[in-house]
C-alpha positions in Angstrom: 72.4 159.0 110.4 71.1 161.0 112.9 68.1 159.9 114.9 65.6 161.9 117.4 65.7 160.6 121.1 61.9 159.3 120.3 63.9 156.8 117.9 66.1 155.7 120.0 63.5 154.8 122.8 62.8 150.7 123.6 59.5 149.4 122.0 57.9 145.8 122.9 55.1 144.0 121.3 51.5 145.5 121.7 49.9 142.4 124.0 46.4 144.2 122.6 46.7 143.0 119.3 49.8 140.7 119.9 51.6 142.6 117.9 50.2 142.2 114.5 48.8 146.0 114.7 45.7 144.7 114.1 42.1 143.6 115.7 40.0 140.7 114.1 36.4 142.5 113.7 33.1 140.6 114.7 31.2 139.0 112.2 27.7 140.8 113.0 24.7 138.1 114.0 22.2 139.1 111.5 25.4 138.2 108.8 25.7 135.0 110.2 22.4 133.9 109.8 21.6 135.1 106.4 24.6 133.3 105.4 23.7 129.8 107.4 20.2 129.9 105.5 21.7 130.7 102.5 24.2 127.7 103.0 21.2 125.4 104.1 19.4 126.7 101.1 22.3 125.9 98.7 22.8 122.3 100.2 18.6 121.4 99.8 18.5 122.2 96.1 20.2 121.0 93.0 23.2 123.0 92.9 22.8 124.3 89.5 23.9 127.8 91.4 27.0 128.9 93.0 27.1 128.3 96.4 26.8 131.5 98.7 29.9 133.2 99.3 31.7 132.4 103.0 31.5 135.7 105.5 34.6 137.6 105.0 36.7 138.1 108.3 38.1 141.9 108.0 40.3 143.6 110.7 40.5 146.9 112.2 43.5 148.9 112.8 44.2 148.2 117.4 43.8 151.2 118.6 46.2 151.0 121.5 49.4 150.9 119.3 47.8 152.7 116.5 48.6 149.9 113.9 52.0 149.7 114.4 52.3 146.4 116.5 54.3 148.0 119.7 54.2 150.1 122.3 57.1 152.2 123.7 58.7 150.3 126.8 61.2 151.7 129.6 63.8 149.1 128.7 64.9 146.1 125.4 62.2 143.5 125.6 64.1 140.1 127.2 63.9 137.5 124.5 62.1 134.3 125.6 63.3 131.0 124.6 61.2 129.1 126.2 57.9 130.6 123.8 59.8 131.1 120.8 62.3 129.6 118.3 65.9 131.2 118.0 66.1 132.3 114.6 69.1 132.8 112.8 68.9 135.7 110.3 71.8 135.5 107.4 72.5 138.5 105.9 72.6 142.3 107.7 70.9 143.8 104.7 68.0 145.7 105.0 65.7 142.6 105.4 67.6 141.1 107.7 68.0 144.0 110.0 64.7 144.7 109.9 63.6 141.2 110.7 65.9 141.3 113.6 64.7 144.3 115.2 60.5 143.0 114.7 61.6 139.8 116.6 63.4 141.8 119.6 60.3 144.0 119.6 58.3 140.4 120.2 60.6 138.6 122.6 61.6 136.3 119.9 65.5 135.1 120.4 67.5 136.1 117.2 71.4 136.2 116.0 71.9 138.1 113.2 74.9 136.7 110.8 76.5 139.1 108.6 79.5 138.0 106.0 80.8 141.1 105.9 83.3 142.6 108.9 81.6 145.9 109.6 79.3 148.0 108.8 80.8 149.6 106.3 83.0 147.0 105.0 81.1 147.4 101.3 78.6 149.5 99.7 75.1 148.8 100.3 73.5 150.8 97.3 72.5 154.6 96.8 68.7 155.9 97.7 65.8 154.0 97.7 62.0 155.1 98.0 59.9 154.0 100.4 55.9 153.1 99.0 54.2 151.0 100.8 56.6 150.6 103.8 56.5 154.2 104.4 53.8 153.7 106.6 55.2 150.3 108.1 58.1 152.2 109.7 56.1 153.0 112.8 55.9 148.8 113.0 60.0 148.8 113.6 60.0 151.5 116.2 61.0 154.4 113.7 58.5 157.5 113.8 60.7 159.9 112.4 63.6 159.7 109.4 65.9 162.5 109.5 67.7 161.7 106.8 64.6 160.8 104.8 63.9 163.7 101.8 60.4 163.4 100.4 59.5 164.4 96.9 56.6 166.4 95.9 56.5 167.1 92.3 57.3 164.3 89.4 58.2 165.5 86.1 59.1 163.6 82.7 60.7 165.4 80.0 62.0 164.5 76.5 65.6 164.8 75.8 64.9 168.2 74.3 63.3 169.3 77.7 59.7 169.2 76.2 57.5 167.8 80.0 55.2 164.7 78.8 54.4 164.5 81.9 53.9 165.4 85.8 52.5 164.6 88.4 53.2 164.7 93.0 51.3 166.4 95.7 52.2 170.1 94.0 50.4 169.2 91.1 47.5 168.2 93.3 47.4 170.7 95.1 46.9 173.0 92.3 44.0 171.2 90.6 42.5 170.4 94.2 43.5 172.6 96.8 41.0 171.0 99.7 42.9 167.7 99.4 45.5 167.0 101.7 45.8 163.2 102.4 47.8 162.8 98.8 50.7 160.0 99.3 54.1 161.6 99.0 57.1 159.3 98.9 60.4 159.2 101.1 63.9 159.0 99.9 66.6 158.1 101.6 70.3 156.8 101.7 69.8 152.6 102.2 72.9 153.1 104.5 70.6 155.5 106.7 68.1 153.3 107.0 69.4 150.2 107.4 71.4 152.7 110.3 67.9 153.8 111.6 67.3 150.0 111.7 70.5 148.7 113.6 69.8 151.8 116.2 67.1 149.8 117.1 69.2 147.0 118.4 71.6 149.2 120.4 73.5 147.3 123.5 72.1 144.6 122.0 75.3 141.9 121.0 72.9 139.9 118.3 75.1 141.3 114.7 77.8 138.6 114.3 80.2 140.1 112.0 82.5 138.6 110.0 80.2 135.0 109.3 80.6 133.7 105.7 77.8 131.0 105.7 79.1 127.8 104.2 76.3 125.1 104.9 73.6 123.9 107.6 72.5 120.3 107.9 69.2 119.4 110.2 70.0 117.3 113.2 68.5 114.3 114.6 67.2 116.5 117.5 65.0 118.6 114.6 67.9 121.9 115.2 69.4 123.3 112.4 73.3 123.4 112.5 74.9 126.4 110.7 78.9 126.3 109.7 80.3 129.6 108.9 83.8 130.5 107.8 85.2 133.1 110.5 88.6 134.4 109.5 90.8 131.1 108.7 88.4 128.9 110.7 84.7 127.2 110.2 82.8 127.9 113.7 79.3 125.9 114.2 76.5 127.0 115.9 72.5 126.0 116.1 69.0 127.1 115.4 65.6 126.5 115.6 64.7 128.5 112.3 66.7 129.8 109.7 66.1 133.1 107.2 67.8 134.0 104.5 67.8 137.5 104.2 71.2 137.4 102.0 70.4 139.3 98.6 69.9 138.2 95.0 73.0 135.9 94.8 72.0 134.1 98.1 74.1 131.3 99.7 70.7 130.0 101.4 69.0 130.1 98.9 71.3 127.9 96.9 71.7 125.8 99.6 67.6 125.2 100.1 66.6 125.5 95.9 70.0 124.6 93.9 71.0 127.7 91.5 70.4 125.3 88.9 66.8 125.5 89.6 66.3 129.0 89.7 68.9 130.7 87.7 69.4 134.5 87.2 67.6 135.9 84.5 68.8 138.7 82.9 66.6 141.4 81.9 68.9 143.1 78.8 69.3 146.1 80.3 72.8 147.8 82.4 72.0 150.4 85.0 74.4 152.9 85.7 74.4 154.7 89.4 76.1 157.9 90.5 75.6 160.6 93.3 76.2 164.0 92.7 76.8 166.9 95.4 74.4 169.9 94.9 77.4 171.9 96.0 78.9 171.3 92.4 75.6 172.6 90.7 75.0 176.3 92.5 75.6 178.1 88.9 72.6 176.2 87.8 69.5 177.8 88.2 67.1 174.8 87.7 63.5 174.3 89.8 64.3 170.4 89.2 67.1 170.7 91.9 65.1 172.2 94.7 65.5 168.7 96.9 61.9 167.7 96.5 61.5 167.0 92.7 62.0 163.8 90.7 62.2 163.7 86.9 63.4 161.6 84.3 63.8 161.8 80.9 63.8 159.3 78.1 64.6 158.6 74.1 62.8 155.4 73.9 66.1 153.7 74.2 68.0 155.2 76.9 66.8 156.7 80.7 67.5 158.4 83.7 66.0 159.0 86.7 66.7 161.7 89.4 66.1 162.0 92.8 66.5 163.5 95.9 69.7 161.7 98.0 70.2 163.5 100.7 69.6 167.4 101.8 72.6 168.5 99.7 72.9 165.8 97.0 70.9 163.9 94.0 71.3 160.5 93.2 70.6 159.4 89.4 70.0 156.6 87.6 70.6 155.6 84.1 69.8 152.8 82.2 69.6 151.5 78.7 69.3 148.4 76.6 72.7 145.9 76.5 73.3 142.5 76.0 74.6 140.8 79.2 78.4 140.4 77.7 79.0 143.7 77.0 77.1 144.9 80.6 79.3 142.7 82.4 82.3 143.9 80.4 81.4 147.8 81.0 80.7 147.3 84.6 84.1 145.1 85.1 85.8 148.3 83.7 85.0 150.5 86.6 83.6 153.5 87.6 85.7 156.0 85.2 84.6 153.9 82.0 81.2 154.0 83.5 81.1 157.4 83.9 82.3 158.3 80.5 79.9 156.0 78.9 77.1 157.8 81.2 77.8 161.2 79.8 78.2 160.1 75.8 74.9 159.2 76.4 72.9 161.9 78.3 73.5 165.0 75.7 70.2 166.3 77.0 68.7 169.1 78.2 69.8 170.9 81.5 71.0 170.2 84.3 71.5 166.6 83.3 74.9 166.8 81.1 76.0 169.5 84.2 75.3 166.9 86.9 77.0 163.9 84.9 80.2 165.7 84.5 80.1 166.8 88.2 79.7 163.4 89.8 82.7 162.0 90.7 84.1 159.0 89.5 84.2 157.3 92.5 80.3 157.9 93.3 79.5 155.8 90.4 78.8 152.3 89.7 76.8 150.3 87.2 75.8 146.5 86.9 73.8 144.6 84.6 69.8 144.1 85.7 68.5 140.7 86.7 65.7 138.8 88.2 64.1 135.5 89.5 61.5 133.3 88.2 58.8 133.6 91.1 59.1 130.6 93.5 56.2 128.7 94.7 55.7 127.5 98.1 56.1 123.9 96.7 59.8 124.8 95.8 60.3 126.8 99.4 59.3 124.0 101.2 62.7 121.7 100.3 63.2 122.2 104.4 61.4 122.4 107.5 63.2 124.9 109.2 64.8 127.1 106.3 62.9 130.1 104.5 63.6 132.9 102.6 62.6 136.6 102.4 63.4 140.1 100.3 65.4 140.0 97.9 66.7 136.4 98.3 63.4 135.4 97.9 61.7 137.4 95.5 64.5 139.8 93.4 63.5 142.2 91.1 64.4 145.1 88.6 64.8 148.4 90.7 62.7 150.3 88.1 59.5 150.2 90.5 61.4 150.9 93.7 59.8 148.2 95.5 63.0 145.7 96.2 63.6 146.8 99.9 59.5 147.9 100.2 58.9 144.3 99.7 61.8 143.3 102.1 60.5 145.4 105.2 56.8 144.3 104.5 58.1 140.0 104.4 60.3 140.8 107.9 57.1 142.6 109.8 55.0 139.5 108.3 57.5 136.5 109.6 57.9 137.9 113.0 54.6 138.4 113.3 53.5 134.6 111.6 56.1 133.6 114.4 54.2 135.4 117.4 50.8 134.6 116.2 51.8 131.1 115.8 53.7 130.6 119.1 51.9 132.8 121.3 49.5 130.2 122.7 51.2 127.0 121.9 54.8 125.3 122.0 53.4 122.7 119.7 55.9 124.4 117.4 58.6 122.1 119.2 57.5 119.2 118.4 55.1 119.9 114.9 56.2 121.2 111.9 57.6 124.8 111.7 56.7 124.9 108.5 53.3 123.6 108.7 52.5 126.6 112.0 54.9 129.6 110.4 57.0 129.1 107.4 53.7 128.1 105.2 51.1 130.6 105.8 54.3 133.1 105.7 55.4 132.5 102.6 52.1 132.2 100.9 51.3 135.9 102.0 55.0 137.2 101.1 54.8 135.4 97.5 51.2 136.5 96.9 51.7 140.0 97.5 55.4 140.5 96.4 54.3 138.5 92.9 53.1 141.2 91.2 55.6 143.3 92.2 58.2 140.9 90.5 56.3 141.3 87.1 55.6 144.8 86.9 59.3 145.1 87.7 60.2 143.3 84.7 58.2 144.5 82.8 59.3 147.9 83.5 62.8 147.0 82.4 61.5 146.7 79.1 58.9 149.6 78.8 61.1 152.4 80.2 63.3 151.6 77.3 60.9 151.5 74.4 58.2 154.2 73.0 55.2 153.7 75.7 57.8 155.9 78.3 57.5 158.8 75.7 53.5 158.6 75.7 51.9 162.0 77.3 50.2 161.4 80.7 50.4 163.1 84.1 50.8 159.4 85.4 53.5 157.1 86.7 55.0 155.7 83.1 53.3 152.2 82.2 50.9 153.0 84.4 48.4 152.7 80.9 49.8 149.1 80.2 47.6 148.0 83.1 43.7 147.2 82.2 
């Protein structure tokens, strides 16, 4: 991926708001008092009525970085040990790259363990769709994503062609033409941004390559020892926190919880993958491949989803009802079997049988859909110095889009939990980690990825049944909610 020199410049944490992008406000006098009499009040009768409300402490966005938590800085911040606990990050996903690169941002040491040898030693997924952490890039450094592709227009059709449904900032526009703050989504290759994200750390030698994490044990002197397997040989090294940023199938995770405890659970659905060069598709005259529309069509049974990849490619998804056996048994065949059960299925209106036929087999890839029963903070807390985030923490169905949203929201929220914590006190050296960071962390990251988990699951069954074929210029199951 190709990044503007403004990406590429050194950022360090915004002392303003230290770092959290934003400013406590003031709870005004007059507040205080009306709700100190109505306290005293409360506490001098019988207490047949509620009790007042307590004052509600709201923030403002700093105004020095903007929101984003950093500043731009003329060199790499230096990491200080002496402030801050070396983490060691496990896994160079998305979540653990981006965790990496808000800690150098805040001077918090890091090594960032990665199984794999290189970069790109194995696939790391198609597109994704940035939501929420759209606007959170600016918190890693990156104001601009070149390779990002953002939709406009969001159509859903029958298989006949028939449009149930649309929706995007062209459709706005044309019922409100004064309105220009509309959210529009980004698109964009997971390999490019987790790219955008390791730019970040340029010159910096934190990525350990090659690190199969085998176990950790806590030592008498509170550190957390780490044995990896490197090559033909088990290497040890120490921490003072450890993250597991390692995926669905996470070897922390197993490690802190037991898989026993907290098995996969499938969600009886296969999803097939593929991405298809627009080069292929030039005979097609179709205004649904004009790099800034996403559509889907659905029977009720079976669904795909299209969207812009890259500038000169869409990526689609298919997916449809299957018990687990015969998913894994489809996916074990490969991407040619994949491909051809992909197109017996999609006999649809155009260009969708056109852009099955012209992916290429080895642009596809399929797998059966799971999930995780949501974890409490009870069940996080097995260690004192061990936590979890994205996807290792909290995996879900990619039907909302929100698996690496999520991710980059939990990394931005543990570094900055981290810097809050440690900022003005070392007592983290001889107190609990858990107690200062890993606890009000994981609270926030479970309460607000929670939902996200459900409606995810919930999606895996709705986009397959007769509510996705309901008319409404609205996100589909959108109308389940009350």
């Amino acid at each position: 991926m190709k990044t503007t020199e403004q990406n590429k410049s050194c950022w360090t944490m915004c002392l303003d708001c230290q770092g959290l992008g934003k400013k406590k406000r003031r709870i005004r006098k007059q507040d205080r008092i009306r709700y100190q009499n109505a306290l005293d009040a409360f506490n001098k009768s019988t207490h047949q009525e509620k009790p007042p409300k307590p004052l509600q402490t709201s923030y403002y966005p700093c105004t020095s970085c903007h929101g984003s938590g950093i500043l731009p800085n003329t060199y790499q911040p230096i990491p200080d040990t002496d402030k801050y606990p070396h983490v060691a990050i496990i896994g160079a996903g998305i979540g653990g790259v981006a965790l990496a690169v808000a800690c150098l941002h805040r001077h918090i040491p890091f090594t960032l363990f990665e199984r794999d040898s290189d970069f790109n030693a194995r696939s790391q997924g198609y597109g994704l769709t940035l939501q929420q952490a759209s606007k959170a890039m600016s918190g890693f450094g990156i104001l601009e994503l070149e390779a990002g592709m953002v939709s406009t227009r969001h159509v859903v059709h029958t298989t006949n062609g028939t449009v149930i449904g649309e929706w995007g900032f062209r459709k706005w526009m044309q019922s409100e033409p004064q309105t220009t703050g509309k959210k529009t989504n980004v698109h964009i290759p997971r390999q490019s941004l987790r790219l955008a994200l390791l730019d970040q750390l340029s010159n910096q030698d934190t990525v350990q390559w090659g690190h199969k994490l085998v176990d950790y044990n806590i030592t008498e002197g509170q550190k957390t020892e780490l044995n990896f397997q490197v090559d033909d040989q088990i290497i040890t090294t120490t921490a003072d926190l450890v993250v597991g940023t390692d995926g669905i199938r996470s070897t922390v995770r197993e490690l802190l919880i037991g898989e026993a405890h907290s098995p996969l659970r499938y969600l009886d659905c296969i999803v097939i993958l593929g991405i298809c060069p627009l080069e292929k598709l030039k005979h097609i005259e179709s205004d649904l491949l004009d790099s800034a529309t996403v559509f889907q069509t659905a029977n009720g049974n079976e669904r795909i989803y299209m969207m812009p990849f890259s500038s000169d490619s869409i990526m689609w998804q298919l997916s449809f009802p299957m018990s687990e056996s015969d998913a894994k048994a489809l996916s074990s065949r490969g991407s040619k079997a994949l491909k051809i059960e992909a197109c017996k299925r999609t006999l649809w209106h155009a260009p969708i049988p056109e852009i099955m036929e012209a992916t290429h087999d080895s642009q596809i890839s399929g797998y059966p859909v799971y999930d995780r029963k949501l974890l409490t903070t009870e069940e996080l807390a097995q260690e004192h110095h061990v936590t979890l985030l994205g996807d290792a923490a909290h995996p879900m169905s990619p039907f909302k889009g929100q698996g690496a949203n999520q991710a980059l929201l939990d990394a931005l929220s543990l570094a900055r939990s981290i810097t809050k914590s440690c900022m003005s006190s070392d007592t983290w050296k001889t107190e609990s980690l858990r107690k200062q960071i890993l606890t009000p962390f994981e609270t926030e990251m479970l309460t607000r990825s929670a939902s996200k988990v459900k409606d995810s699951a919930a999606a895996a069954q709705f986009l397959h049944s007769d509510i996705v074929l309901k008319k409404g210029d609205a996100p589909r199951g959108s109308t389940l909610k009350p």
